[in-house]
KETORLO-916708 format. One record per residue (C-alpha): residue number from 0; residue in three letters; y, x, z; chain. Coordinates in steps of 0.25 Angstrom, whole numbers, padded with zeros to 4 digits, always signed. Last residue first. Layout:
   num   residu   north    east      up   chaine
   NUM      ALA       Y       X       Z        A
...
This chain:
   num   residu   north    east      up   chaine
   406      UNK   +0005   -0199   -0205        A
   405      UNK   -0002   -0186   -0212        A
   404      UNK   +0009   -0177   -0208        A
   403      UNK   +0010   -0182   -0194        A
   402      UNK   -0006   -0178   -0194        A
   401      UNK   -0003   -0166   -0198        A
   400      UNK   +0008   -0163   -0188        A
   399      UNK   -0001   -0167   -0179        A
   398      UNK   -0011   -0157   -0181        A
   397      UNK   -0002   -0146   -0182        A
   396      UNK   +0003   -0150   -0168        A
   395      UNK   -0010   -0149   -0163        A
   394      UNK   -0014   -0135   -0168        A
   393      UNK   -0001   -0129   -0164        A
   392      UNK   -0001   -0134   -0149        A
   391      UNK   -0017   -0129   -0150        A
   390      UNK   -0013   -0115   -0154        A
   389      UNK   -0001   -0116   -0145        A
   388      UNK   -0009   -0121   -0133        A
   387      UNK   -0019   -0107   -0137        A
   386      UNK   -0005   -0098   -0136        A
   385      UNK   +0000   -0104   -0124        A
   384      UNK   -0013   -0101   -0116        A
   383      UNK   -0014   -0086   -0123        A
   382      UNK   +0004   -0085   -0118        A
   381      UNK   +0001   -0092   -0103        A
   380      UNK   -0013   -0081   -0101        A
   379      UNK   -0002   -0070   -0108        A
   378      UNK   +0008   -0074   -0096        A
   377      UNK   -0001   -0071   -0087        A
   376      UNK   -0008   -0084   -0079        A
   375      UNK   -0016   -0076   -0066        A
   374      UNK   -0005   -0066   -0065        A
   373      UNK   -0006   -0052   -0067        A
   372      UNK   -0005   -0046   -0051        A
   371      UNK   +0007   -0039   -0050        A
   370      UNK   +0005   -0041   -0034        A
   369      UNK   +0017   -0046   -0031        A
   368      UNK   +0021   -0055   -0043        A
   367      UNK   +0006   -0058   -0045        A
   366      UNK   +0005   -0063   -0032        A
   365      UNK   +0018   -0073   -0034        A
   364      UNK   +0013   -0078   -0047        A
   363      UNK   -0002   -0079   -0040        A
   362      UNK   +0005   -0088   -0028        A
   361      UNK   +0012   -0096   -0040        A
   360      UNK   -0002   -0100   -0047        A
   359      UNK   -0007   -0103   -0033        A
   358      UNK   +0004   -0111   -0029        A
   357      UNK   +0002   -0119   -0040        A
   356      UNK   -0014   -0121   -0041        A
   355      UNK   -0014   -0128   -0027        A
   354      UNK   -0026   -0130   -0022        A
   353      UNK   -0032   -0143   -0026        A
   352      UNK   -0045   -0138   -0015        A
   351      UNK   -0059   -0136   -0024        A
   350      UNK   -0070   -0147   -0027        A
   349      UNK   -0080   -0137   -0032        A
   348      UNK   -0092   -0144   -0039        A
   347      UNK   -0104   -0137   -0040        A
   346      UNK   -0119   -0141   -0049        A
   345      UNK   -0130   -0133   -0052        A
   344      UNK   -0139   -0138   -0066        A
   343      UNK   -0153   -0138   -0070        A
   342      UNK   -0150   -0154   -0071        A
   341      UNK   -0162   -0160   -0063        A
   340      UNK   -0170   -0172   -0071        A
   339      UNK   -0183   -0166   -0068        A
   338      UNK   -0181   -0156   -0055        A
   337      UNK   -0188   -0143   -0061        A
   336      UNK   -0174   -0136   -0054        A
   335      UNK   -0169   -0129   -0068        A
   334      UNK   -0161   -0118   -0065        A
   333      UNK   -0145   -0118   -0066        A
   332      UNK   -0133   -0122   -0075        A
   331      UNK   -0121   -0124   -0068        A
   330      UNK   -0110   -0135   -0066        A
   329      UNK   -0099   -0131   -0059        A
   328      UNK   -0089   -0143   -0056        A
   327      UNK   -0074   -0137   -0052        A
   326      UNK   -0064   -0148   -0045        A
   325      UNK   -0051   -0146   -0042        A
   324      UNK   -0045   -0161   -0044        A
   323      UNK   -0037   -0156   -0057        A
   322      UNK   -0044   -0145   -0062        A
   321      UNK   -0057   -0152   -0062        A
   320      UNK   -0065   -0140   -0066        A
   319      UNK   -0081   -0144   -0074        A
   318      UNK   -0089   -0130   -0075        A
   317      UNK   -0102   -0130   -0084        A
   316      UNK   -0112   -0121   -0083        A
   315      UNK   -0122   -0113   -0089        A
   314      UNK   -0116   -0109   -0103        A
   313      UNK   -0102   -0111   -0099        A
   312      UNK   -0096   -0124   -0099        A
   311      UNK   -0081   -0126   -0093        A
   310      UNK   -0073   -0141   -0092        A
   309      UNK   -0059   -0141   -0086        A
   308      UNK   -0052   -0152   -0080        A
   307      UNK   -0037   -0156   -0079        A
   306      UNK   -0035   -0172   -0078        A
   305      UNK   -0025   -0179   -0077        A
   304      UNK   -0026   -0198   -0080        A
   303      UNK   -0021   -0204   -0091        A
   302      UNK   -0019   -0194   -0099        A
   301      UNK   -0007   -0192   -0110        A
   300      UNK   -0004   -0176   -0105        A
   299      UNK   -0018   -0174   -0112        A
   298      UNK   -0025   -0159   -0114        A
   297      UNK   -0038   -0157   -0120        A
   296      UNK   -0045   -0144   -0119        A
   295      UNK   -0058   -0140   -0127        A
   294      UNK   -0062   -0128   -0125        A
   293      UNK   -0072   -0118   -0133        A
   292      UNK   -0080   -0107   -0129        A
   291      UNK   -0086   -0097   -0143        A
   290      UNK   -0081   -0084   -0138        A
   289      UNK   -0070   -0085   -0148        A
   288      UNK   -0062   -0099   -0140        A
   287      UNK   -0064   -0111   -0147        A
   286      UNK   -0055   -0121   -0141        A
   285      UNK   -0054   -0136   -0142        A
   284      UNK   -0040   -0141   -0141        A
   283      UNK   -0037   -0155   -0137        A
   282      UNK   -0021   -0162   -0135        A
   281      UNK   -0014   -0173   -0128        A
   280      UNK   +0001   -0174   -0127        A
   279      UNK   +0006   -0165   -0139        A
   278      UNK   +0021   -0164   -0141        A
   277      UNK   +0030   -0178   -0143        A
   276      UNK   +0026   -0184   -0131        A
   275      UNK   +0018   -0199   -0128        A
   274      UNK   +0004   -0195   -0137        A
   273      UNK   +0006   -0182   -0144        A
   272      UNK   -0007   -0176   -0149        A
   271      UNK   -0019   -0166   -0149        A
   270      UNK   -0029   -0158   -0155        A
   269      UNK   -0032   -0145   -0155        A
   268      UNK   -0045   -0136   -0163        A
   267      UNK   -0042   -0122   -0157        A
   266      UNK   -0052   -0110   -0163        A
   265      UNK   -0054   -0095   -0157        A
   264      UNK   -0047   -0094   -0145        A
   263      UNK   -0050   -0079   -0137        A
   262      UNK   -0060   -0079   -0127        A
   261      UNK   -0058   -0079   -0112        A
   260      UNK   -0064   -0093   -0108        A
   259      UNK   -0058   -0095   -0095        A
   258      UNK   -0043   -0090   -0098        A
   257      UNK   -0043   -0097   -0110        A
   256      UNK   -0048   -0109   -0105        A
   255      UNK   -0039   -0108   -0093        A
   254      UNK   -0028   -0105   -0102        A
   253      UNK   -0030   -0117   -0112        A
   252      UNK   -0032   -0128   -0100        A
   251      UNK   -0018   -0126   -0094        A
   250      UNK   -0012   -0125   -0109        A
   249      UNK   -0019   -0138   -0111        A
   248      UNK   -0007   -0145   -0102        A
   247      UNK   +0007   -0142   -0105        A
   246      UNK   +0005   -0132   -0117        A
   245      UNK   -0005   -0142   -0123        A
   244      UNK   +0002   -0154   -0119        A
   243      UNK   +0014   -0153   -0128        A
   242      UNK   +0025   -0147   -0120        A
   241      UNK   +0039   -0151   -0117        A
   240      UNK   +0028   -0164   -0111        A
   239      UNK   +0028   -0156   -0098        A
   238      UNK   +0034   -0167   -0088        A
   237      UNK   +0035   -0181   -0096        A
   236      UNK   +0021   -0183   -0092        A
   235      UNK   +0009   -0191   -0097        A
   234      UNK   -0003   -0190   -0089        A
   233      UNK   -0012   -0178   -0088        A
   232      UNK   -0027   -0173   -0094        A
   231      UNK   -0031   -0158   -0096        A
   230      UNK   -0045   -0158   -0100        A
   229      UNK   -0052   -0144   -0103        A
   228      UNK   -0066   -0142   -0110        A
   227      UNK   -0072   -0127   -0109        A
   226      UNK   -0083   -0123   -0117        A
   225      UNK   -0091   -0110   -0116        A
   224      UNK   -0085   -0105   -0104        A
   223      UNK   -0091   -0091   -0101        A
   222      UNK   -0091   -0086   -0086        A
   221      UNK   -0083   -0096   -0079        A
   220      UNK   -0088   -0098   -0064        A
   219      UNK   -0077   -0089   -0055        A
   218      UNK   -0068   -0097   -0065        A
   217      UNK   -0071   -0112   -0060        A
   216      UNK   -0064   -0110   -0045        A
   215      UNK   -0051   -0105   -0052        A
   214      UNK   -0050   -0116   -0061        A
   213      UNK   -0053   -0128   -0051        A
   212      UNK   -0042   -0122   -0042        A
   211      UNK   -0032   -0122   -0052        A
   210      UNK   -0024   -0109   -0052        A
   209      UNK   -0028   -0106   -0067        A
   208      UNK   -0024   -0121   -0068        A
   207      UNK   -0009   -0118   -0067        A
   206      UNK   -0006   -0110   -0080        A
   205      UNK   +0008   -0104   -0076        A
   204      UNK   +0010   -0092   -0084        A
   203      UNK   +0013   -0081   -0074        A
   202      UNK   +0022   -0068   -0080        A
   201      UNK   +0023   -0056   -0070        A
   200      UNK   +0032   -0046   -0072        A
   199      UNK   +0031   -0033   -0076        A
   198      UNK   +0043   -0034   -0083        A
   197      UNK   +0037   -0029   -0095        A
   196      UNK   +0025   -0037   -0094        A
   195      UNK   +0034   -0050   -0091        A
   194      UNK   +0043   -0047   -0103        A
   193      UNK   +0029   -0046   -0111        A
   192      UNK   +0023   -0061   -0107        A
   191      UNK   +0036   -0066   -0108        A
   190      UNK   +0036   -0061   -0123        A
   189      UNK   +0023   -0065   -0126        A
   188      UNK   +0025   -0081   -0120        A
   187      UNK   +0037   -0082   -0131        A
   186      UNK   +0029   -0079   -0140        A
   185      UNK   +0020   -0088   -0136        A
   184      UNK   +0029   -0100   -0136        A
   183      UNK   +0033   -0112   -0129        A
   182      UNK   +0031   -0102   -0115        A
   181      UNK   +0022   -0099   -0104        A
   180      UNK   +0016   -0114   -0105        A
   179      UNK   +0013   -0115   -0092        A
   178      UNK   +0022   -0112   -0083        A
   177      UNK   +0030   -0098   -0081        A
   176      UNK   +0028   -0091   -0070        A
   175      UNK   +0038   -0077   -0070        A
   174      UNK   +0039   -0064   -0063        A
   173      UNK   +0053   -0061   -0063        A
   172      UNK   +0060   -0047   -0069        A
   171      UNK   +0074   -0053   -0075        A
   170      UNK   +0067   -0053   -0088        A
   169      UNK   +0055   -0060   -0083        A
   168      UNK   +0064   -0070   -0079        A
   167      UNK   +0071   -0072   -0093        A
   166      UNK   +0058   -0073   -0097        A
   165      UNK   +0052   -0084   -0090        A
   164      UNK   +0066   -0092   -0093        A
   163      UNK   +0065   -0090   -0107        A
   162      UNK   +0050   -0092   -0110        A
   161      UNK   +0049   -0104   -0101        A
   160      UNK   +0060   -0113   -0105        A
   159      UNK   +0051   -0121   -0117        A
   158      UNK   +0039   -0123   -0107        A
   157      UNK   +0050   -0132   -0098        A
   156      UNK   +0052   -0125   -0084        A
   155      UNK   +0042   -0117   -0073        A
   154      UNK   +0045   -0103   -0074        A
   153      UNK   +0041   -0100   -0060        A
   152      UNK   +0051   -0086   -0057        A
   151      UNK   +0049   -0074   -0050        A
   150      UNK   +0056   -0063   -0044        A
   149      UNK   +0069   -0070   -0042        A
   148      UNK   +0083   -0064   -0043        A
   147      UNK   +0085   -0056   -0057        A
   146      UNK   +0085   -0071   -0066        A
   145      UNK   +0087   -0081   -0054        A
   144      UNK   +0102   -0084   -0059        A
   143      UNK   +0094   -0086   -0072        A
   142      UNK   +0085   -0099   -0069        A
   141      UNK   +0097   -0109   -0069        A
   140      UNK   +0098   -0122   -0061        A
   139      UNK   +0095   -0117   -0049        A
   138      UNK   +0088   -0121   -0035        A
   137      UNK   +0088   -0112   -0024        A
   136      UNK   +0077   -0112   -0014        A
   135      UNK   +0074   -0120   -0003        A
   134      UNK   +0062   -0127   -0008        A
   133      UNK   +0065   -0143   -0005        A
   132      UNK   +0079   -0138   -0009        A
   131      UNK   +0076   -0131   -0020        A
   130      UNK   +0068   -0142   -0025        A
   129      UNK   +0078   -0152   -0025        A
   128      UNK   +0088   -0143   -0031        A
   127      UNK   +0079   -0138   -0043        A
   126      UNK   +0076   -0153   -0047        A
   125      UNK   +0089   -0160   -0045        A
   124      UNK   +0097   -0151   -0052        A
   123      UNK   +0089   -0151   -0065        A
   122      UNK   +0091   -0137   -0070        A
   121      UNK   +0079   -0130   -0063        A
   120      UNK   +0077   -0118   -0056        A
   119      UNK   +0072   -0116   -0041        A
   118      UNK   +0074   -0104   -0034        A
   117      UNK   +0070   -0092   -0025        A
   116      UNK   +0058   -0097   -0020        A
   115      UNK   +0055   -0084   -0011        A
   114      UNK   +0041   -0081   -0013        A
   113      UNK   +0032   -0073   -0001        A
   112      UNK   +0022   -0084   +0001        A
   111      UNK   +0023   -0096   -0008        A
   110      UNK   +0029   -0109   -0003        A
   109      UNK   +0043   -0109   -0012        A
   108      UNK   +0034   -0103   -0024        A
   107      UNK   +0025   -0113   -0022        A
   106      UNK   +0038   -0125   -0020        A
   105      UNK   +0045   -0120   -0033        A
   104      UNK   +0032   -0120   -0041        A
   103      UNK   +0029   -0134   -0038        A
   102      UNK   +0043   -0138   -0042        A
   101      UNK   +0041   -0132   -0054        A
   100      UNK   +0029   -0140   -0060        A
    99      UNK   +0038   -0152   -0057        A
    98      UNK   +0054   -0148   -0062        A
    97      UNK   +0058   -0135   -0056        A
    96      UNK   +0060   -0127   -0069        A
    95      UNK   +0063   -0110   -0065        A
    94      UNK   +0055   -0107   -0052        A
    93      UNK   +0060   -0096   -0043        A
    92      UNK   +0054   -0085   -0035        A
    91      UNK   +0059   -0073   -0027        A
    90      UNK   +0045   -0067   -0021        A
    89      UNK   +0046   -0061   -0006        A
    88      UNK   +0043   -0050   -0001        A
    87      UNK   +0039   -0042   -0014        A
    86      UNK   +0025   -0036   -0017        A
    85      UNK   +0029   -0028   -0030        A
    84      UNK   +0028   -0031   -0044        A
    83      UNK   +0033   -0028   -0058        A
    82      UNK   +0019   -0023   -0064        A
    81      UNK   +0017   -0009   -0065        A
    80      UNK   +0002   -0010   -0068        A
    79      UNK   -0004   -0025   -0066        A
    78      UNK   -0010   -0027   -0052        A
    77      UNK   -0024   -0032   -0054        A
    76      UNK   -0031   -0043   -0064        A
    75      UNK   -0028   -0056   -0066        A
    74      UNK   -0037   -0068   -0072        A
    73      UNK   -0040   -0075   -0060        A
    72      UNK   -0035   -0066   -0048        A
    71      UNK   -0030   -0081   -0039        A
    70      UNK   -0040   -0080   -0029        A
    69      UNK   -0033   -0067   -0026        A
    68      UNK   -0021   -0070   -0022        A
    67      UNK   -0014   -0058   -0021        A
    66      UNK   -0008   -0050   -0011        A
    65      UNK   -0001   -0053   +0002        A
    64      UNK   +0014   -0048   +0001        A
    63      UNK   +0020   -0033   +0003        A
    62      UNK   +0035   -0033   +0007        A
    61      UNK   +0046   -0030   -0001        A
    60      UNK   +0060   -0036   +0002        A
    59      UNK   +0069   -0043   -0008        A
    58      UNK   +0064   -0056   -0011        A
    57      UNK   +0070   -0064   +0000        A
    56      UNK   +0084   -0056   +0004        A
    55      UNK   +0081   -0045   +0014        A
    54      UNK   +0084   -0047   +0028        A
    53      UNK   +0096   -0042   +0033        A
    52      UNK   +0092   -0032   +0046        A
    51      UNK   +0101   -0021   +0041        A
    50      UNK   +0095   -0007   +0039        A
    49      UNK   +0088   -0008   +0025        A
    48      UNK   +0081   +0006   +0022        A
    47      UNK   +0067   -0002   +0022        A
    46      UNK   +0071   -0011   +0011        A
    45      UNK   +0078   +0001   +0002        A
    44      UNK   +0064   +0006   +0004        A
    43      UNK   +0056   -0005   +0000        A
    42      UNK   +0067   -0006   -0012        A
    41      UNK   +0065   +0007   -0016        A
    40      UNK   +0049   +0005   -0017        A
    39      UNK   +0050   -0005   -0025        A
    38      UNK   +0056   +0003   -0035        A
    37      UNK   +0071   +0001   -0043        A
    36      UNK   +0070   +0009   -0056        A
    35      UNK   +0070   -0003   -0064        A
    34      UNK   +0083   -0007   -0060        A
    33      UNK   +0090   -0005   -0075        A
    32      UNK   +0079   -0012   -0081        A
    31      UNK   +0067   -0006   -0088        A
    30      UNK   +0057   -0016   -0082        A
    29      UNK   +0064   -0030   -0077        A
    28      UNK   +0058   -0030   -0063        A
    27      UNK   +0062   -0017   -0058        A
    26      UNK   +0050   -0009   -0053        A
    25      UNK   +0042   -0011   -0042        A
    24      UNK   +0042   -0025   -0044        A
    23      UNK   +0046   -0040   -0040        A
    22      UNK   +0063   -0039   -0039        A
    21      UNK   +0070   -0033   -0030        A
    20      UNK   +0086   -0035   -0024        A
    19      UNK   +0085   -0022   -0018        A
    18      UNK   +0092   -0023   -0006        A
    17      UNK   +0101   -0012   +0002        A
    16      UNK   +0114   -0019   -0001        A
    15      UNK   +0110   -0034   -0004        A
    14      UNK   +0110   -0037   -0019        A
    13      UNK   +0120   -0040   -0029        A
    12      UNK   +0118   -0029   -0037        A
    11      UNK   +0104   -0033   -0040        A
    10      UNK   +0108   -0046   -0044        A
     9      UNK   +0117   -0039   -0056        A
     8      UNK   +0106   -0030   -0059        A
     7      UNK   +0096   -0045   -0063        A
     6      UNK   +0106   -0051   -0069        A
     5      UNK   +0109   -0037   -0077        A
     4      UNK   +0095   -0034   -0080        A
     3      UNK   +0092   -0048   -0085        A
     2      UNK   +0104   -0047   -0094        A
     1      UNK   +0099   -0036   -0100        A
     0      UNK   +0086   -0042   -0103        A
């Protein structure tokens, strides 16, 4: 932490006379540290004092933004207390791992209003090079010369790097988004989660599908799911096989489950197999949760075709979501007509715009950086979802250890 502080002072002192090289918050952004008792308001004014016309260096300067987004409120509540943010004129962001999912972050960011993309890490030459010079940002080999310099970072790298490099981040006072899974372990999950309440940072898990269209027209209509069946179908990929198929793919379905439902997990019966990796390619799990729902998710990276849907009954009605083609079917139950052979059923089917579920994820990063809004994916959601894949991860492997033993 020391060594965080020093970096982050040494930067400091480089700085433009009469700037106050901030970072996102009214109050130092690594709490306790020797620079803590610099205030927003100190810097306005420092701002204000300055005589010569030299613009300010991006990042440096507050100025009040638009606020929230607040189609995107799902499972956040207000401004939290004292947390580590201030609107800022522009946002310094960088995005660490720019192979395919991390390409796309690197353009949001680049397109997003009021964020500077301030770099692009990677250590394959061609691929941080080529990006940053479609983007026109800097590309980097190594994430630490950005420790003290950006005000967040998109942690977008191999599952095993995550833990490291989000907290080495959160240590030098950036809010952090780190993929889905948050972490190899859940341990490790609990102490990011800590570091970023201590900071009073913010600490986004990136669970996509809560930004999927089809999700968020179907929640207005959950009021108690009974029985939720989830498929989550894909080809066969090299890209994402450092994890079995349950963090990589069935994680997705877990959190909105869990988030849907509401009720702690009572029972998991998995299954599951390798088929063309060494870790799980397919895999089922039915889930009892204690108010008596239950769900049954399958998860296949060995399909033949890609599908994502989601299947929800409640006592009166039944709701089909088509994650992939947008498509929400809400069947209801209703009066009877007296029509002989009529189903005393209502029918609507909501074919909604593709939209785009990444730049909305990163837009609500970026709000909830200014605003101190709690983020729609916190990093306890990423650490419950990780515990529950975990659970049925265990459950698997057990099982085919016993079977190997029986060959």
């Amino acid at each position: 932490m020391g060594e965080a502080h020093d970096i982050i002072g040494e930067k400091r002192q480089r700085a433009a006379p009469g700037v106050i090289p901030v970072r996102v918050g009214a109050q130092d952004a690594i709490a306790g540290g020797p620079y803590q008792e610099r205030h927003h308001e100190e810097a306005r004014r420092k701002c204000r004092d300055r005589e010569d016309p030299v613009p300010l260096p991006a990042g440096q300067l507050f100025e009040l933004l638009p606020g929230a987004h607040e189609a995107l409120d799902w499972g956040r509540g207000g401004h939290v207390p004292g947390h580590n943010s201030v609107p800022m004129q522009k946002i310094r962001a960088a995005v660490i791992g720019v192979g395919y999912l991390g390409r796309f972050h690197a353009r949001k960011y680049a397109q997003a209003a009021g964020c500077e993309l301030a770099a692009v890490v990677d250590p394959r030459q061609d691929a941080r090079e080529q990006l940053a010079a479609e983007l026109k940002t800097r590309p980097l080999s190594d994430y630490r010369p950005l420790l003290g310099e950006v005000d967040a970072v998109s942690v977008v790298t191999p599952t095993p790097a995550h833990f490291a490099i989000a907290r080495e981040f959160l240590e030098g006072g950036a809010h952090v988004l780190v993929e889905k899974p948050i972490t190899e372990a859940a341990g490790q999950a609990r102490e990011l989660i800590a570091l970023a309440a201590r900071q009073r940072l913010i600490l986004q898990v990136g669970h996509l599908e809560r930004f999927n269209a089809a999700i968020l027209a179907a929640m207005p209509h959950l009021t108690a799911p009974r029985f939720v069946e989830c498929h989550r179908l894909a080809p066969y990929r090299e890209r994402g096989t450092d994890v079995n198929v349950v963090l990589d793919l069935m994680i997705h379905d877990i959190d909105i489950v869990q988030t849907i439902v509401g009720a702690p997990i009572s029972t998991i019966d998995a299954i599951g197999t390798p088929v063309f990796s060494d870790e799980i390619d397919i895999a089922n799990a039915r889930i009892r949760f204690e108010n008596g729902c239950v769900a049954n998710a399958t998860a296949s990276r060995v399909s033949l075709k890609t599908e994502r849907k989601l299947r929800i009954f409640e006592d009166d009605a039944y709701l089909s979501l088509d994650l992939q083609q947008k498509i929400v079917t809400h069947i209801r139950k209703r009066a009877t007509s007296g029509v002989p052979g009529e189903l005393p059923v209502s029918i609507e089917e909501q074919s909604l715009d593709q939209g785009d579920a990444l730049k909305a994820e990163i837009d609500s990063f970026l709000d909830c950086i200014r605003t101190g809004r709690p983020p729609v994916v916190s990093g306890e959601a990423g650490l419950t979802a990780l515990e529950t894949a975990m659970r049925i991860t265990t459950q698997v492997n057990e099982l085919l250890a016993a079977r190997k033993a029986r060959a």
